[in-house]
C-alpha positions, 0 to 999 in steps of 0.5 A: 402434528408430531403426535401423529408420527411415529417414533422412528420418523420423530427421531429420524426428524429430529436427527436432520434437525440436529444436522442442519443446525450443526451443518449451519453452525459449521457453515457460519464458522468457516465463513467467519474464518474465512472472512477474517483470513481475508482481512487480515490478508489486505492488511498485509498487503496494505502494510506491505504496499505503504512500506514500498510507497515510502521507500521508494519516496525516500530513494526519490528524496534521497536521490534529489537531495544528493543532486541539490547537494552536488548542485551547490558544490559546482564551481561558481553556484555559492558564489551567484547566490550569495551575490544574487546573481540569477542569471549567472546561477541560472546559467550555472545550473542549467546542464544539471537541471536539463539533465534532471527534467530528461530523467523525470519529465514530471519535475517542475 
C-alpha cells in the first residue's frame, strides 16, 4: 500500500503520524496534570473543611463546659447533689437550662 505513494506523500504521512501521536501524548499529559490539580484541590478543601468541623466542635465543648462550670458554681448546686436532692437541684438549675434549650433547640 505504502509502495504505491510517493515520496513527498510518505513523508507528509508519516508527518501527520508524528503530530497526532505528539497531539496525543500532550492531550494525555494536560489531562493528567489536570486530573491531579483536581485531587489535590478536594484534599485541601477537605482538609480545610474538617479543620473548621472540629473547631467549631471544640468552641461548642468549650462553650458548654464553661456553663457545666458555672452551673455547679451556683449557690446551692453542690449542695443538693451531694445530698441527692433531685428536685432542689432541678429546681436550682432550671433558669440555666431554659436558657440553654432557648439558645439550642437541639439540647436534650
Amino acid at each position: 500500500m505504502l509502495g504505491n505513494l510517493s515520496t513527498k506523500n510518505k513523508t507528509m504521512l508519516f508527518v501527520a503520524v508524528v503530530l497526532v501521536v505528539f497531539s496525543l501524548l500532550i492531550f494525555g499529559y494536560i489531562y493528567n496534570e489536570q486530573k491531579n490539580k483536581l485531587q489535590e484541590l478536594e484534599q485541601s478543601y477537605y482538609k480545610n473543611f474538617q479543620e473548621s468541623y472540629y473547631k467549631v466542635l471544640a468552641k461548642h465543648k468549650e462553650f458548654y463546659e464553661n456553663r457545666v462550670r458555672a452551673n455547679i458554681g451556683s449557690v446551692g448546686v453542690k449542695d443538693a447533689f451531694a445530698n441527692k436532692e433531685r428536685e432542689k437541684l432541678q429546681q436550682i438549675s432550671q433558669g440555666r437550662w431554659d436558657t440553654l434549650r432557648k439558645e439550642n433547640q437541639y439540647l436534650k
